[in-house]
C-alpha positions as CSV (number, residue, x, y, z in Angstrom):
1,X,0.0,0.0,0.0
2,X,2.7,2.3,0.6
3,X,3.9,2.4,-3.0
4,X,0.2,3.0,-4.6
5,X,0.2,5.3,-6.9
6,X,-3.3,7.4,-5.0
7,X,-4.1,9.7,-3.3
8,X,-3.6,9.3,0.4
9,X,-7.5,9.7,1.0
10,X,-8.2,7.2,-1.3
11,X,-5.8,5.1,0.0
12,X,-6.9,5.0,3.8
13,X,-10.2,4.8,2.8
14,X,-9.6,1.1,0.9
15,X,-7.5,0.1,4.0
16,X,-10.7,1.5,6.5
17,X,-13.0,-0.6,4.0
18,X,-10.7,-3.9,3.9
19,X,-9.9,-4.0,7.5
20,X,-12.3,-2.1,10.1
21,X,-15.3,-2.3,7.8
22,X,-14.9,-6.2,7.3
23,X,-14.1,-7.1,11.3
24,X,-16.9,-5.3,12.5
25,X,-18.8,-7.9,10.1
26,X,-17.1,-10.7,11.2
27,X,-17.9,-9.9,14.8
28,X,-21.4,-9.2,14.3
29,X,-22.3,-12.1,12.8
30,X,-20.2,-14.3,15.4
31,X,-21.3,-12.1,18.2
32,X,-25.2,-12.0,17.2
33,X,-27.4,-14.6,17.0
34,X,-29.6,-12.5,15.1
35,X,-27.2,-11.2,12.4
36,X,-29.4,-12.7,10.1
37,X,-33.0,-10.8,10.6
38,X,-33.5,-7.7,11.6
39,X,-33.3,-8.5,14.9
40,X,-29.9,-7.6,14.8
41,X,-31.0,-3.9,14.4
42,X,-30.1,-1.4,17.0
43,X,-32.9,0.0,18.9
44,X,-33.8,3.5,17.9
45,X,-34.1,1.5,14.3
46,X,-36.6,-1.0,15.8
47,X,-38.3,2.4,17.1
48,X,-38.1,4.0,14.1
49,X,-39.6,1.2,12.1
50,X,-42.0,0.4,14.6
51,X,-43.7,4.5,14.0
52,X,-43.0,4.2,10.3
53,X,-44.6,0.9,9.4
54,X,-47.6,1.7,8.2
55,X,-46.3,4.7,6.3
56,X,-47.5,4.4,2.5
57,X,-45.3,3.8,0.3
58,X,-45.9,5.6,-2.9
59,X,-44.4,2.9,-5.3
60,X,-44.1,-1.0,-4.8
61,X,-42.5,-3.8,-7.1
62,X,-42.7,-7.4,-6.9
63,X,-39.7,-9.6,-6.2
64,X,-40.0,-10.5,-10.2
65,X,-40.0,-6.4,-11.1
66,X,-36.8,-6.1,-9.0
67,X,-35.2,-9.1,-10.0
68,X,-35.5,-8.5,-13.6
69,X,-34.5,-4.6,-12.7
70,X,-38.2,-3.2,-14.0
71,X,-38.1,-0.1,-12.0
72,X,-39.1,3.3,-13.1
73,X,-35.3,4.3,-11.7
74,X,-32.4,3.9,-14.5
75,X,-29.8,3.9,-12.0
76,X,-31.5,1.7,-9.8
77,X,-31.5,-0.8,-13.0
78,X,-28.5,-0.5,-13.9
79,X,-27.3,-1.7,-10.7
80,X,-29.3,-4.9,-10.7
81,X,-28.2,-5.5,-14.5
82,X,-24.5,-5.1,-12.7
83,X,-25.0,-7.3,-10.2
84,X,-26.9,-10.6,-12.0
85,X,-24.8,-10.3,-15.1
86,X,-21.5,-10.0,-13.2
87,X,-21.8,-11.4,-9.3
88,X,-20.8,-8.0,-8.3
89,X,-21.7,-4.1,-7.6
90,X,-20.4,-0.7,-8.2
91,X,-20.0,0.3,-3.9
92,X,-21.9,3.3,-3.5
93,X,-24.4,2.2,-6.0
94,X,-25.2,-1.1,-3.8
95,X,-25.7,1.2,-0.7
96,X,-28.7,3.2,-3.1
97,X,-29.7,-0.4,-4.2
98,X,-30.8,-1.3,-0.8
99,X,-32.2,1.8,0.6
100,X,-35.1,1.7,-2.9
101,X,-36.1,-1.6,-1.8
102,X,-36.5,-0.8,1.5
103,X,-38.5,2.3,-0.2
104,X,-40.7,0.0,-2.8
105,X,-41.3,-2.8,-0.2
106,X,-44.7,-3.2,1.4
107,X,-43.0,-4.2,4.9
108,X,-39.2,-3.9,6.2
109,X,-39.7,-7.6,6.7
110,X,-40.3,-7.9,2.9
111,X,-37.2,-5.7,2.0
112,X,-35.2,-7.6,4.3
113,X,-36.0,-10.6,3.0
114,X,-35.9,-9.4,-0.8
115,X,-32.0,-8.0,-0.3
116,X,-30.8,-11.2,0.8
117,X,-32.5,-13.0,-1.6
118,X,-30.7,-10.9,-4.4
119,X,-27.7,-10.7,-3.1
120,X,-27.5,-13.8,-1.8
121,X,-28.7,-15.2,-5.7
122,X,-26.2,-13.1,-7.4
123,X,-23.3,-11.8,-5.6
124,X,-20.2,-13.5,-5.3
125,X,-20.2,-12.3,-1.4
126,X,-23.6,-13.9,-0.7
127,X,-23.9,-15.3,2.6
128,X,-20.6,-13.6,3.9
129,X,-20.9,-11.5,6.9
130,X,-20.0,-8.2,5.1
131,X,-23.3,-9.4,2.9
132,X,-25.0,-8.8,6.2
133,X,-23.4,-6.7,7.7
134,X,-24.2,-4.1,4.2
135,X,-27.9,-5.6,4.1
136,X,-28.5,-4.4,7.7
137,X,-26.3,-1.0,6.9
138,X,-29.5,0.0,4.8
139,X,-31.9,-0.4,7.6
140,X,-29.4,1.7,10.1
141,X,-27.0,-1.1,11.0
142,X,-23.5,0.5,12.0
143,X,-25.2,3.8,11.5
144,X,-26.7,6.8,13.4
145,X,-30.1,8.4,13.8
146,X,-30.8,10.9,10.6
147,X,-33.5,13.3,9.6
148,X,-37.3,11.8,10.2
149,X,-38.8,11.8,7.1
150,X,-41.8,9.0,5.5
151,X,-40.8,4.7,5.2
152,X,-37.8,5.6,6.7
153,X,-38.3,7.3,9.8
154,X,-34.7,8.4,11.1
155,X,-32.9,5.4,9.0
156,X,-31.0,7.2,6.5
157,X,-32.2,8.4,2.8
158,X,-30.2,8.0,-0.7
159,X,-31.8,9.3,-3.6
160,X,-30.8,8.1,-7.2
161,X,-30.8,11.6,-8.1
162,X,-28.4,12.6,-5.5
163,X,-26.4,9.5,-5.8
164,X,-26.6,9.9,-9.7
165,X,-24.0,13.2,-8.7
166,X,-20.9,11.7,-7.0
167,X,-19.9,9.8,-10.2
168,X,-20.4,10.0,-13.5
169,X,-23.7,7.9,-13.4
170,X,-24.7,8.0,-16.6
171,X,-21.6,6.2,-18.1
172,X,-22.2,3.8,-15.5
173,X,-25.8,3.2,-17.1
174,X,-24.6,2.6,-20.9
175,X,-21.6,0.3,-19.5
176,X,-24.5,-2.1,-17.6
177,X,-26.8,-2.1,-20.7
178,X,-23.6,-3.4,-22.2
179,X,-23.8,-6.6,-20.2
């Protein structure tokens, strides 16, 4: 690592990924028996879900619609294309993945159960405790409280829009229909 040619910040934040990122994933699923569900959630999440569960959600999609990556969101698509043609997905993209389930799920149990399903399909980490460990990310896992807003209560938001911004997301769109 010392002799990669990158930036510094780029740099530490590959060695924050590979080692604190992945033992805090190891010891959650050795530590909890729950690692699995969303019982492993930390309790201002259970709260949270609790006070938002019956919030509306203003679109939903069958497992079939997000397995074949029918959404209404390109980005979204493209990320599913990504990750059943090639086992794997952009980083930051896979964070947005999980959070529009969560969004287009009738239940948190039904997201939940959706993202391992998908991921544990088609990823080449499925069933590894950083799988989990990023499953569980989306619903607040590792996290801290946010802004209270509808589905999501105080987990925290991405928007494809937003997300769209931090790379150059429409390349990224093309190179997936390319698969």
């Amino acid at each position: 690592m010392r002799d990669a040619d990158a930036p510094q910040a780029s740099i530490d934040a590959y060695l924050e990924e590979l080692i604190v990122r992945r033992e805090l994933s190891f010891i959650m699923t050795r530590h909890s028996p729950n690692y699995d569900s969303l019982g492993a959630l930390p309790n201002w999440v259970q709260k949270t879900m609790r006070e938002h569960a019956d919030d509306e959600r203003q679109i939903t999609y069958s497992l079939e619609q997000l397995e074949a990556g029918e959404t209404h969101d390109e980005l979204w698509n493209a990320a599913q294309r990504e990750m059943v043609a090639t086992g794997e997905m952009h980083n930051y993209v896979r964070m947005l993945w999980g959070k529009n389930i969560i969004s287009w799920s009738p239940s948190y149990e039904v997201a939940f159960e959706t993202l391992v399903h998908l991921n544990n399909k088609y990823c080449l980490d499925g069933r590894d405790p950083n799988s989990y460990a990023g499953i569980l990310w989306c619903f607040g896992k590792h996290d801290r409280a946010w802004f209270e807003r509808p589905v999501f209560g105080l987990i925290r938001y991405m928007a494809s829009h937003s997300t769209g911004k931090k790379f150059d997301s429409k390349k990224y769109i093309e190179w997936t229909k390319s698969l």
